[in-house]
OpenMM code with the backbone's topology and positions (N, CA, C; nanometers):
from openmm import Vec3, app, unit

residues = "UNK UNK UNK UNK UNK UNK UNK UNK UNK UNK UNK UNK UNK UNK UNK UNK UNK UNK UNK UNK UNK UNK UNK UNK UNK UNK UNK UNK UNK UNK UNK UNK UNK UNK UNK UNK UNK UNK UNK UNK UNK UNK UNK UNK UNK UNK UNK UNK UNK UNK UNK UNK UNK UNK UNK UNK UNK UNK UNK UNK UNK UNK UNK UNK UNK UNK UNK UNK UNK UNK UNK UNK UNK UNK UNK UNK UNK UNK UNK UNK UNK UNK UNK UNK UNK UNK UNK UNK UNK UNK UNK UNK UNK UNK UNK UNK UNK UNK UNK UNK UNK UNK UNK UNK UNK UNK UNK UNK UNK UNK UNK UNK UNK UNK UNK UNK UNK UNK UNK UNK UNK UNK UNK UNK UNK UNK UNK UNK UNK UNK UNK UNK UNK UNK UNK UNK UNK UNK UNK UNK UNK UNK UNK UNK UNK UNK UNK UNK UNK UNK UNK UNK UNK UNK UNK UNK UNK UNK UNK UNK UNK UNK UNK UNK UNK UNK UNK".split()
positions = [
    Vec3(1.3309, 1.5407, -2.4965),
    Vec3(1.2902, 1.4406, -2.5910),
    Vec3(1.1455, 1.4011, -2.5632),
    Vec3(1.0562, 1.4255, -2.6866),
    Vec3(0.9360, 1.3546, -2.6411),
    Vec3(0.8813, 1.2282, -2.6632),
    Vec3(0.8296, 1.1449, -2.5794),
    Vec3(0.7875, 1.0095, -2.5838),
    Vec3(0.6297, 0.9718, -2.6110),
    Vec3(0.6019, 0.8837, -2.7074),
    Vec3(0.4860, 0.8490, -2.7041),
    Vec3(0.5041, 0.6747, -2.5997),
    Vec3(0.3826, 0.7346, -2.4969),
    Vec3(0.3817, 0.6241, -2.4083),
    Vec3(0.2469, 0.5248, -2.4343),
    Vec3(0.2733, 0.4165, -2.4880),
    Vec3(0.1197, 0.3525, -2.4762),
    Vec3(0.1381, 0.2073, -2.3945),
    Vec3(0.0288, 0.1842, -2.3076),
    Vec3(-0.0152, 0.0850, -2.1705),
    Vec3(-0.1343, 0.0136, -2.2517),
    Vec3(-0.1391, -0.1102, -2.2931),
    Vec3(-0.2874, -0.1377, -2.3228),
    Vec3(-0.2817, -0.2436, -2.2108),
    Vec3(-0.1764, -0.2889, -2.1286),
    Vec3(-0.2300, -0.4176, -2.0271),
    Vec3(-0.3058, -0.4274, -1.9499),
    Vec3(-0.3588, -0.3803, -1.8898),
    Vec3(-0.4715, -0.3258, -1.8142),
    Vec3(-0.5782, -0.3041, -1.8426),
    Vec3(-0.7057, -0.3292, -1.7465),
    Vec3(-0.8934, -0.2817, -1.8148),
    Vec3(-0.8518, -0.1729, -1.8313),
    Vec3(-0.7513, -0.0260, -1.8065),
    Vec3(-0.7671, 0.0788, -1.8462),
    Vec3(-0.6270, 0.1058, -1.9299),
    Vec3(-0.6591, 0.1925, -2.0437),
    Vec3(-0.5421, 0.1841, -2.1603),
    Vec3(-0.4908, 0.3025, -2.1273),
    Vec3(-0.3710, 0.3182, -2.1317),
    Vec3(-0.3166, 0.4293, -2.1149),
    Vec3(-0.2475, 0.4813, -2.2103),
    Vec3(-0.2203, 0.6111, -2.3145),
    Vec3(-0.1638, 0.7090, -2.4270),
    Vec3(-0.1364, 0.7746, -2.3715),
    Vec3(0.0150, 0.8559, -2.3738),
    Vec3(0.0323, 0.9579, -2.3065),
    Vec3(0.1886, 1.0089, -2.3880),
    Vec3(0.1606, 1.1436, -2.3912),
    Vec3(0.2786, 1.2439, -2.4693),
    Vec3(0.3854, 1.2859, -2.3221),
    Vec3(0.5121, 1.2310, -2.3424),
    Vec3(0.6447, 1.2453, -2.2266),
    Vec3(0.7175, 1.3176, -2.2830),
    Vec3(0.7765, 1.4424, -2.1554),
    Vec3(0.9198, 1.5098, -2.2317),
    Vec3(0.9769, 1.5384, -2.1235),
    Vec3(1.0849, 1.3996, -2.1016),
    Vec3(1.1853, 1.3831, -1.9947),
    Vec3(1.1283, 1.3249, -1.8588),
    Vec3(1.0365, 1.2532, -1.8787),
    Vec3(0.8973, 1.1515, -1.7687),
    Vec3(0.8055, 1.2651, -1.7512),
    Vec3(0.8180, 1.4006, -1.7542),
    Vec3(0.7356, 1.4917, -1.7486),
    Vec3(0.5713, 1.4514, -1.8263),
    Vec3(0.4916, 1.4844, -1.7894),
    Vec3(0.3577, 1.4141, -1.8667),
    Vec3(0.3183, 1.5766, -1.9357),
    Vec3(0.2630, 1.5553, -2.0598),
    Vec3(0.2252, 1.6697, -2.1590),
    Vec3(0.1006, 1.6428, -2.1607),
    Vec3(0.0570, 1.5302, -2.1638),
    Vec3(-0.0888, 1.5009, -2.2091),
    Vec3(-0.1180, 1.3407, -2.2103),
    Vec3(-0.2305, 1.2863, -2.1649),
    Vec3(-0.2671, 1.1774, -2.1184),
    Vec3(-0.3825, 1.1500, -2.1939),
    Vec3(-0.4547, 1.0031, -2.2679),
    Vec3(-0.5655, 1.0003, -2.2885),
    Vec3(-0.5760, 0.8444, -2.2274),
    Vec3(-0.6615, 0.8287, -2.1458),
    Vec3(-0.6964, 0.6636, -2.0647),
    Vec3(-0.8984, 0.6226, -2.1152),
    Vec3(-0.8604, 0.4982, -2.1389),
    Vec3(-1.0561, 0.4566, -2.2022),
    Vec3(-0.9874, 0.3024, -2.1927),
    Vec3(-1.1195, 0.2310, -2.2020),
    Vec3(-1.1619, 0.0948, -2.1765),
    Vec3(-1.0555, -0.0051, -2.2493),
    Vec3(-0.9824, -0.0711, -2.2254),
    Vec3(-0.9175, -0.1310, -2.2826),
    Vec3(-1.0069, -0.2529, -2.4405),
    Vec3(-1.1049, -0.2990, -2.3092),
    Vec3(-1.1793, -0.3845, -2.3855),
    Vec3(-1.2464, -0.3019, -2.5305),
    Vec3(-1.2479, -0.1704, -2.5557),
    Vec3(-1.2668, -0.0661, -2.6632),
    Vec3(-1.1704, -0.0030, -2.7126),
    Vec3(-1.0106, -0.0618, -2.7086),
    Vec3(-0.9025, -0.0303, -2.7789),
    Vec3(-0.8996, -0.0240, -2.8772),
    Vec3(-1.0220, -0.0790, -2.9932),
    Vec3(-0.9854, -0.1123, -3.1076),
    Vec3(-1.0891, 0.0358, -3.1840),
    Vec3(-1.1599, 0.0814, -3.0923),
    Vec3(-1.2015, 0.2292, -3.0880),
    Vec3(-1.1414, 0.3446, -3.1089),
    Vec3(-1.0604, 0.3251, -2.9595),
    Vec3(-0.9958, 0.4454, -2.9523),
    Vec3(-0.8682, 0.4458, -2.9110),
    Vec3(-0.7781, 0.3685, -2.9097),
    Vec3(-0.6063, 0.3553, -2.9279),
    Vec3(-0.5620, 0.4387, -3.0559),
    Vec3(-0.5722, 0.4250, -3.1969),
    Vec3(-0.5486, 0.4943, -3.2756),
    Vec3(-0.5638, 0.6619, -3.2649),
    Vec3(-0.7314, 0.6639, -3.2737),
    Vec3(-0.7065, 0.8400, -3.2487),
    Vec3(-0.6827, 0.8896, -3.1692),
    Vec3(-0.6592, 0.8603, -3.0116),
    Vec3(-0.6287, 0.8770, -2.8887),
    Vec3(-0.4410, 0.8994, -2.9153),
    Vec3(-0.3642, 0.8313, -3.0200),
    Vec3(-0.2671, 0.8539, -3.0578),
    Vec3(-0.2475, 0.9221, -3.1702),
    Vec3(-0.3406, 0.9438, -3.2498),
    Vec3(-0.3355, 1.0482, -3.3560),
    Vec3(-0.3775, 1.2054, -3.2488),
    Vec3(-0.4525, 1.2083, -3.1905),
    Vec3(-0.4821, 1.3280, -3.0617),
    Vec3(-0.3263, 1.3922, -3.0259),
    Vec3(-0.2677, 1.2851, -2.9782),
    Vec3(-0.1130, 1.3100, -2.8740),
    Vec3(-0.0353, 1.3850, -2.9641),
    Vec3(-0.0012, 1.2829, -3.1038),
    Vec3(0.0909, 1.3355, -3.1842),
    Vec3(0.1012, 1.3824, -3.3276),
    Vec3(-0.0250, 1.4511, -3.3445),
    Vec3(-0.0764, 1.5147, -3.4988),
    Vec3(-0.0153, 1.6278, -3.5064),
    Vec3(0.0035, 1.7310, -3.4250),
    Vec3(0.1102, 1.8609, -3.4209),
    Vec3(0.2057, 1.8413, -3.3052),
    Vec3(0.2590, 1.7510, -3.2961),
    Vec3(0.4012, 1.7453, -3.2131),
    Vec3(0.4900, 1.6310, -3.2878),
    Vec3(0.5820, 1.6346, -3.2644),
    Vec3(0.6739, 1.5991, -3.3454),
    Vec3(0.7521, 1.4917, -3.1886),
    Vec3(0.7687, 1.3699, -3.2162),
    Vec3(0.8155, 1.2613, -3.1207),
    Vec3(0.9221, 1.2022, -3.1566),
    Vec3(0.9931, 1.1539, -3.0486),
    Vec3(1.1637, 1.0949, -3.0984),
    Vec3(1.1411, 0.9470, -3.0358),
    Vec3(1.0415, 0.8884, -3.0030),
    Vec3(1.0747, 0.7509, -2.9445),
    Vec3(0.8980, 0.7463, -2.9270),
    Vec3(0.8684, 0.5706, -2.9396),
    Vec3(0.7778, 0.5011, -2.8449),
    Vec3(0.8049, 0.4351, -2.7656),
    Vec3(0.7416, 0.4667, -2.5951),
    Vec3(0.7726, 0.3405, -2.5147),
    Vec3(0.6150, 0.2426, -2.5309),
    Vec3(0.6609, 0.1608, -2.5108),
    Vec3(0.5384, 0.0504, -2.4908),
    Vec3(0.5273, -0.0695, -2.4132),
    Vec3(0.3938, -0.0663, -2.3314),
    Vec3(0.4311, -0.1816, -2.1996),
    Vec3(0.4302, -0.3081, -2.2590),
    Vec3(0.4925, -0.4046, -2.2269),
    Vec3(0.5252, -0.5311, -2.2849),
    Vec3(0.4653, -0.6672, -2.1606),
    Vec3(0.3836, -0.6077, -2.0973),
    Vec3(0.2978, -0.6690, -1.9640),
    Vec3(0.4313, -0.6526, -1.8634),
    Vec3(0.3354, -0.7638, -1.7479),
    Vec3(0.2267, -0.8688, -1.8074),
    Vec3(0.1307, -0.8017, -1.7725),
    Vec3(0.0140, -0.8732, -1.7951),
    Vec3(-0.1101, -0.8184, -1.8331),
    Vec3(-0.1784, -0.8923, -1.9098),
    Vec3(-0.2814, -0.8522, -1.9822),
    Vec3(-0.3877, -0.8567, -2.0788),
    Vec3(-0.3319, -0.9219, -2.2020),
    Vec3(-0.3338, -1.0202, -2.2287),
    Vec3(-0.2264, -1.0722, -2.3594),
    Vec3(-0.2675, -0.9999, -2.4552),
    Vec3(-0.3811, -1.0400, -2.4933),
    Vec3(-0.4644, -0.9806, -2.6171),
    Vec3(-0.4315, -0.8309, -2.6290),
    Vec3(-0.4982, -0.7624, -2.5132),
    Vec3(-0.4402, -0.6303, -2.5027),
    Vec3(-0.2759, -0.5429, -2.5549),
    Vec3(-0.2232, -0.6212, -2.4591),
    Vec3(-0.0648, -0.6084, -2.4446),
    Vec3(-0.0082, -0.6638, -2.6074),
    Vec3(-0.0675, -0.7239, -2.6604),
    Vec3(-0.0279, -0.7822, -2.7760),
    Vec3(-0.0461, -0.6607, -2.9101),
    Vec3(-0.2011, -0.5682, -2.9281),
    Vec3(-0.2691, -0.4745, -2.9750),
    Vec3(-0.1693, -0.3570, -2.9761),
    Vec3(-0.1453, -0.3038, -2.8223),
    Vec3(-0.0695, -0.2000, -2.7934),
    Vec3(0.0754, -0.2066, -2.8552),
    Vec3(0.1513, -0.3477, -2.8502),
    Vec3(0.2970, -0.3945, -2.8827),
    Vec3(0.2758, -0.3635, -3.0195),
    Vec3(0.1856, -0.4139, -3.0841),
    Vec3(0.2066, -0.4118, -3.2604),
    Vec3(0.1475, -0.2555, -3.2998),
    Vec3(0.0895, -0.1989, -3.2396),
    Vec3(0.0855, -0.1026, -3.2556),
    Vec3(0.1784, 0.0089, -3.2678),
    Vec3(0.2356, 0.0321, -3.1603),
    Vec3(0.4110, 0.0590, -3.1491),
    Vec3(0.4816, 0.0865, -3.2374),
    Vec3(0.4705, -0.0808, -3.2865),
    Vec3(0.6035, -0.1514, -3.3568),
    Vec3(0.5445, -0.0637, -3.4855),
    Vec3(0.4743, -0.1116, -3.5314),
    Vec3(0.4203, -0.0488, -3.6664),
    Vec3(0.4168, 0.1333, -3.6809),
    Vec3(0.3741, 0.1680, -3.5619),
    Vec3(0.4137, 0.3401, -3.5877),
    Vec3(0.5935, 0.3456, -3.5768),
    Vec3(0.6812, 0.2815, -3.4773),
    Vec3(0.7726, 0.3333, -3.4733),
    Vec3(0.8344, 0.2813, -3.5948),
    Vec3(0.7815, 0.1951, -3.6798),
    Vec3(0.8484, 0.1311, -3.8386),
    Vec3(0.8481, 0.2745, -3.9049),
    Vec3(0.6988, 0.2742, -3.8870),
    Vec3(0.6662, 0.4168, -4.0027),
    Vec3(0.7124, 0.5297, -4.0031),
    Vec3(0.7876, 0.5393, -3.8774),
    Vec3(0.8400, 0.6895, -3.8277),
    Vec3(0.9555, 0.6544, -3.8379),
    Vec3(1.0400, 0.5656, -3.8214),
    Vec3(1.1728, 0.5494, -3.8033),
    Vec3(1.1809, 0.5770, -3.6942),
    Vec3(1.1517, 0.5182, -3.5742),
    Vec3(1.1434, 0.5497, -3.4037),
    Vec3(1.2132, 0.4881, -3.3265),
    Vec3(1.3269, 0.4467, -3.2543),
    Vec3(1.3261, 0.3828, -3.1489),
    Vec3(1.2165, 0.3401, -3.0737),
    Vec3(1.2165, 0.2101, -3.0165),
    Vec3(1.0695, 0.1753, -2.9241),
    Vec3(1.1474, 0.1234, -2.8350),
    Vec3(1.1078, 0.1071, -2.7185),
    Vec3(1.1505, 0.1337, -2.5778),
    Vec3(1.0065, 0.0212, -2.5367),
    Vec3(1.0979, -0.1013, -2.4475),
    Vec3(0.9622, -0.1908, -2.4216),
    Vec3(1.0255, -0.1674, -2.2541),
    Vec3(0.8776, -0.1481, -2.2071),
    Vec3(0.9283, -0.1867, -2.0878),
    Vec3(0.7727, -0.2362, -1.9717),
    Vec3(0.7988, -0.2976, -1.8357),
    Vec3(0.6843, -0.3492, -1.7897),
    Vec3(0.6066, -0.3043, -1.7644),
    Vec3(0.5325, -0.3474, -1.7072),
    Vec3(0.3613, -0.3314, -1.6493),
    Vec3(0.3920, -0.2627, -1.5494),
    Vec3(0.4639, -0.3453, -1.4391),
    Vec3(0.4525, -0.2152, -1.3169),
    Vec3(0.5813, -0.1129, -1.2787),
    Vec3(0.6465, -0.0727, -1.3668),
    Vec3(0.7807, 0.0285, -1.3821),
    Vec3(0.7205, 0.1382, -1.3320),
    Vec3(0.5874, 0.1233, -1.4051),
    Vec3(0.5429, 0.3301, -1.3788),
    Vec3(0.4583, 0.3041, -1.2494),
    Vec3(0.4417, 0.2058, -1.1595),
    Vec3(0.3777, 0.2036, -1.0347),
    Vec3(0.4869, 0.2086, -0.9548),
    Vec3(0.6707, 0.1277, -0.9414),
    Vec3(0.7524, 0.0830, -0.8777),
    Vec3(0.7954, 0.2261, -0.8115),
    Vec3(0.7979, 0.1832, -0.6215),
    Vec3(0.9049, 0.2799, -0.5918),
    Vec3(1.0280, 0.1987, -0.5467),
    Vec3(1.1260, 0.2738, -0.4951),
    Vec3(1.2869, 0.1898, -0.4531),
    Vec3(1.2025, 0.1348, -0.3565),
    Vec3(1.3243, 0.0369, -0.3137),
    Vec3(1.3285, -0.0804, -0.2062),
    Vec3(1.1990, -0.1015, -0.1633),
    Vec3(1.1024, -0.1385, -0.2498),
    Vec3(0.9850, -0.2039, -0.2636),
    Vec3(0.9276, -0.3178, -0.3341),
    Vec3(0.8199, -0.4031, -0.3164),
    Vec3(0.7972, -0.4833, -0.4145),
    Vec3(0.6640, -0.4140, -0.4074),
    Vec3(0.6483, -0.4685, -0.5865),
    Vec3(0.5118, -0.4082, -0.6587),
    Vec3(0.4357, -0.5105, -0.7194),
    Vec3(0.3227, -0.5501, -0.6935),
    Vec3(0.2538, -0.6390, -0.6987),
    Vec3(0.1715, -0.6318, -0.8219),
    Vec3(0.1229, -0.7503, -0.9149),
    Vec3(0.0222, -0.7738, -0.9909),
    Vec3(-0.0335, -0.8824, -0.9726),
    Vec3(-0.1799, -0.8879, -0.9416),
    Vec3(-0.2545, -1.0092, -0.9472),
    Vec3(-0.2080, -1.0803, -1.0876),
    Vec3(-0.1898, -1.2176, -1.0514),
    Vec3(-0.1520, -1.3355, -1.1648),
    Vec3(-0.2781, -1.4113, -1.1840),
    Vec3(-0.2941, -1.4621, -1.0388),
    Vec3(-0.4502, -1.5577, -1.0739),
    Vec3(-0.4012, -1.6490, -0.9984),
    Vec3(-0.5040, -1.7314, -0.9505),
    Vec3(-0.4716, -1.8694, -0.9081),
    Vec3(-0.3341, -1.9064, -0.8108),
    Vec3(-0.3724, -1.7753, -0.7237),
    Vec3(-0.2902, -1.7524, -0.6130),
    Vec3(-0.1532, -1.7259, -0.6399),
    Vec3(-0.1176, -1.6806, -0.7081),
    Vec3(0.0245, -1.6300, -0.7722),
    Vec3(0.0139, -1.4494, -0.8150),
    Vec3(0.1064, -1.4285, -0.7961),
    Vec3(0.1683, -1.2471, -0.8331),
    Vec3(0.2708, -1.2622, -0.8977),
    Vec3(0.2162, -1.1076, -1.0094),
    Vec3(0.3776, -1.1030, -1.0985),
    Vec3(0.4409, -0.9888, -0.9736),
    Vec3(0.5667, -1.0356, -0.9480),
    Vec3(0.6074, -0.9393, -0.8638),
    Vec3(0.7648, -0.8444, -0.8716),
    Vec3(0.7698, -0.6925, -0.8636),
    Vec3(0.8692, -0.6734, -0.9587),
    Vec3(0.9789, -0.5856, -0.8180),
    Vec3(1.0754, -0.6052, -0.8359),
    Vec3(1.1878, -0.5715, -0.7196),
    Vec3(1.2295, -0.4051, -0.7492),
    Vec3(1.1941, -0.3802, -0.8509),
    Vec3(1.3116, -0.2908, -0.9459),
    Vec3(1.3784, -0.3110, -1.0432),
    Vec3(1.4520, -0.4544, -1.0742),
    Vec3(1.5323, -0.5409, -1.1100),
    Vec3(1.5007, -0.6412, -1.2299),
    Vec3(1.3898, -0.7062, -1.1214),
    Vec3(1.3654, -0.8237, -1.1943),
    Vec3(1.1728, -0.8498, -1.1595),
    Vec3(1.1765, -0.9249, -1.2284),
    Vec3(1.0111, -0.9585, -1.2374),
    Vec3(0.9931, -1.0629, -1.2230),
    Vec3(0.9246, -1.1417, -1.1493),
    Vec3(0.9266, -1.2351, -1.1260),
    Vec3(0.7269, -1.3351, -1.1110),
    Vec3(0.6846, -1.4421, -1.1659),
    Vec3(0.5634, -1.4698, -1.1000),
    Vec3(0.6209, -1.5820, -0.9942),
    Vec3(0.5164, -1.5359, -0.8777),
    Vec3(0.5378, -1.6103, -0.7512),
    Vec3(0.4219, -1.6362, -0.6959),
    Vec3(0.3936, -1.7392, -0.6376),
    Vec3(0.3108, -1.7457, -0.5101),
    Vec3(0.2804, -1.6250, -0.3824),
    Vec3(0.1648, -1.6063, -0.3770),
    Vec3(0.1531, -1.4957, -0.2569),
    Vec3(0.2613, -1.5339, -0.1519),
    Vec3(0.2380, -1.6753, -0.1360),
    Vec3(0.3220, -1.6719, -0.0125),
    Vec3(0.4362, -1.6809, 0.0311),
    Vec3(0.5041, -1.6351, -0.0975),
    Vec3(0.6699, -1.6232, -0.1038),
    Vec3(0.6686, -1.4307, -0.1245),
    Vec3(0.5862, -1.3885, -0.1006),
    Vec3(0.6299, -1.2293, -0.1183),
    Vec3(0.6416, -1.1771, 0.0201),
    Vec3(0.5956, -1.2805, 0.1472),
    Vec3(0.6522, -1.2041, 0.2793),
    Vec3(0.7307, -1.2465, 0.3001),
    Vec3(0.8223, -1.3555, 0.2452),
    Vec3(0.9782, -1.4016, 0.2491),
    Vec3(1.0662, -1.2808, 0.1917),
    Vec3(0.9962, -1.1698, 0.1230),
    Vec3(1.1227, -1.0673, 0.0544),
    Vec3(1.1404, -1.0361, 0.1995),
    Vec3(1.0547, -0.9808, 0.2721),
    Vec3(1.0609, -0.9100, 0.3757),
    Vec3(1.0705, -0.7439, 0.2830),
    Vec3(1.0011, -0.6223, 0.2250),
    Vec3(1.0231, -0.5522, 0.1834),
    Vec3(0.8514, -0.4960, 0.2063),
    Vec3(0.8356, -0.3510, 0.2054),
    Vec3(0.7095, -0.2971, 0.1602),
    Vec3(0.6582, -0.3154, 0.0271),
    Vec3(0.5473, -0.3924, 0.0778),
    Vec3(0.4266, -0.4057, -0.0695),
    Vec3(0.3337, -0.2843, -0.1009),
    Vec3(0.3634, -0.2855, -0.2877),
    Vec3(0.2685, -0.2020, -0.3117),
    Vec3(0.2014, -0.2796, -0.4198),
    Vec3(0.1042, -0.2098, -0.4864),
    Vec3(0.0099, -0.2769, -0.5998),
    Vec3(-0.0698, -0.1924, -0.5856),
    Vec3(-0.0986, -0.1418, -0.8050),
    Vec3(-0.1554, -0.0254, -0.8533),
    Vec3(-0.3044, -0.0992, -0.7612),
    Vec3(-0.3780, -0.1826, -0.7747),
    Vec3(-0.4670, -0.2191, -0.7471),
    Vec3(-0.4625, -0.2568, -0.6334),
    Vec3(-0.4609, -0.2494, -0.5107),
    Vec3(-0.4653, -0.3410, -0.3802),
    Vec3(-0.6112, -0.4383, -0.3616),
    Vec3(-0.6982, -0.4129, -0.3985),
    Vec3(-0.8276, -0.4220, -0.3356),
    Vec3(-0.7998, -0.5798, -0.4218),
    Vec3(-0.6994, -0.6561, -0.4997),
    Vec3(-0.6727, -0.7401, -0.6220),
    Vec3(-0.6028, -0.8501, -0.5290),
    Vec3(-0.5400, -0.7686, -0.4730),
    Vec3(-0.3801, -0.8748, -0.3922),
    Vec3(-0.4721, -0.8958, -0.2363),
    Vec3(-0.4525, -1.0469, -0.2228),
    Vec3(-0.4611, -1.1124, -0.1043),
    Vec3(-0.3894, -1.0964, 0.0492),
    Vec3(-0.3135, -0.9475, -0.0189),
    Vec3(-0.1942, -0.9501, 0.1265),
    Vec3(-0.2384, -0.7886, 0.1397),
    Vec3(-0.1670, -0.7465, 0.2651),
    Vec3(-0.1651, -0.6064, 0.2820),
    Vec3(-0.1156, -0.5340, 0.2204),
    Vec3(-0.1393, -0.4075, 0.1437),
    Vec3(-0.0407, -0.3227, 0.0699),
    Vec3(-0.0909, -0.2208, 0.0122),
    Vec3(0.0260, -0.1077, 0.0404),
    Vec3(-0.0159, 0.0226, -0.0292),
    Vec3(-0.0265, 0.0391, -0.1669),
    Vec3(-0.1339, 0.1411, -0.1615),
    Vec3(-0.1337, 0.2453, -0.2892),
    Vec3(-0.0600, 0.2425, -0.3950),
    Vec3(0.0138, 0.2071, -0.5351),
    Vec3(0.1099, 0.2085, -0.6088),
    Vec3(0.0438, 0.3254, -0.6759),
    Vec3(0.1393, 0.4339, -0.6777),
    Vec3(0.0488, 0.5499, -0.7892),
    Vec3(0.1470, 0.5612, -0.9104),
    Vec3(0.0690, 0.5901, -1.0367),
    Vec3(0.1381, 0.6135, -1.1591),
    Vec3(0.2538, 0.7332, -1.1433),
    Vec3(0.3995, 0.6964, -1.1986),
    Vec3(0.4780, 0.8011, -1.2036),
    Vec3(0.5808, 0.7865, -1.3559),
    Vec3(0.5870, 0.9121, -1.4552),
    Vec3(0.6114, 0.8560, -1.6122),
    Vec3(0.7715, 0.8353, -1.5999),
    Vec3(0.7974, 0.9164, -1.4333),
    Vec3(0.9729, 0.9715, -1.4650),
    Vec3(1.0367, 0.8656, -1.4823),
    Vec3(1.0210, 0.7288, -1.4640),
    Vec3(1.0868, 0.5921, -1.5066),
    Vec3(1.1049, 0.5982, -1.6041),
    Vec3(0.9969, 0.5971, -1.7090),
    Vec3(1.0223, 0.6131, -1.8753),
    Vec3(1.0673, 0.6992, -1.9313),
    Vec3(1.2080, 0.7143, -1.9170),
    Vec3(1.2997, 0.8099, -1.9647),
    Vec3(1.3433, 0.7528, -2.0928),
    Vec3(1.3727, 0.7795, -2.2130),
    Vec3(1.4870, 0.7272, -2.3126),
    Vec3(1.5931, 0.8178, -2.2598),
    Vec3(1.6950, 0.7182, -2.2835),
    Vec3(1.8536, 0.7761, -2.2698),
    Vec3(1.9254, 0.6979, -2.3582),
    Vec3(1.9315, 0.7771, -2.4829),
    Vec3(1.9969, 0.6934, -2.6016),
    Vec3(2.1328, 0.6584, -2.5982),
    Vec3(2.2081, 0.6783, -2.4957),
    Vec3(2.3121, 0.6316, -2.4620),
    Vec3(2.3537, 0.4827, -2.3656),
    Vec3(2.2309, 0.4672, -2.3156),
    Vec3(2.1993, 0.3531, -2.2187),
    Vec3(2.2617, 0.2271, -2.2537),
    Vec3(2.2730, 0.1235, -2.1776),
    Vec3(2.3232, -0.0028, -2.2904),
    Vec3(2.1848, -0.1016, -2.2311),
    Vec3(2.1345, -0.0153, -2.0887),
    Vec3(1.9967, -0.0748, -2.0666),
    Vec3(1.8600, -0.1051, -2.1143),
    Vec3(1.8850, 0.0114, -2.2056),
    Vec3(1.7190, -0.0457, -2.3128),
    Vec3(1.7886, -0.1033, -2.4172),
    Vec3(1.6492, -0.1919, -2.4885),
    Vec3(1.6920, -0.2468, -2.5828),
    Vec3(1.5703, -0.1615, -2.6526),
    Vec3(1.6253, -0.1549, -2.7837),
    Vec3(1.5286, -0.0899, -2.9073),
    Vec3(1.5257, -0.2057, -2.9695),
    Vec3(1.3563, -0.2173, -3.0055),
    Vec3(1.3203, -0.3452, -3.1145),
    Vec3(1.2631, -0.2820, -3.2410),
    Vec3(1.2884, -0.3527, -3.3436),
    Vec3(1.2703, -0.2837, -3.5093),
    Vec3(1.2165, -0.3956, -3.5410),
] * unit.nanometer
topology = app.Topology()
chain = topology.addChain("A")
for resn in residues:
    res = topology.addResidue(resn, chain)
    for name in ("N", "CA", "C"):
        topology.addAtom(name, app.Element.getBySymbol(name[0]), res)
């Protein structure tokens, strides 16, 4: 099944063609220039391929951004008759029995288990007691590895009772 994946939460936007988390093709540019190149960057992915679903990050993040990318989505997967698949900001950074970090601001992290997502205070994330990661480290006030992008999270499984599809 192939997926159109679009990320606008982030300074960097992410488009990308999935078949089975497998990556086909990727296009990433300035978020703050989404209104550039989000469209043909998605006309690029899927002008001769044929797609059965959009996923789309739903943050947190970039409101404005995250807001652009969401209606964007929504409006291709109207036009296509698509399932859309929302899911977070840091899913495609998360490994198991880890926490994955996003700078919040003002001394707080969105911080995600696997599970659940949560914003917290820095200084309730060495109470998990668990390895920290975060796509960005050089962002987070605490020690922590590397989070690297991985698509195989964003699977559709139209049988799931775990995603929700929004129309």
């Amino acid at each position: 099944m192939k997926i159109l994946f679009i990320d606008t939460s982030d300074k960097k936007a992410i488009v990308a063609l999935l078949e089975q988390g497998t990556l086909l093709a990727k296009k990433e540019f300035e978020a703050i220039e989404q209104q550039k190149f989000l469209i043909p960057a998605i006309d690029e992915l899927i002008s001769n391929t044929p797609i059965e679903a959009i996923a789309i990050c739903v943050g947190p993040g970039s409101f404005t951004g995250t807001r652009i990318g969401v209606m964007t989505g929504k409006a291709l997967a109207f036009a296509l008759n698509l399932p859309l698949i929302p899911f977070n900001s840091l899913l495609p950074y998360h490994k198991e029995k880890t926490l994955t970090l996003r700078d919040a601001k003002n001394g707080f992290c969105f911080c995600f288990d696997g599970s659940l997502i949560e914003k917290i205070p820095y200084s309730e994330v060495l109470e998990k007691k668990l390895p920290v990661y975060a796509k960005n480290p050089e962002s987070i006030p605490l020690e922590t590895n590397q989070a690297t992008l991985s698509f195989e999270k964003i699977v559709f499984q139209p049988e799931s009772e775990e995603i929700t599809l929004i129309y």
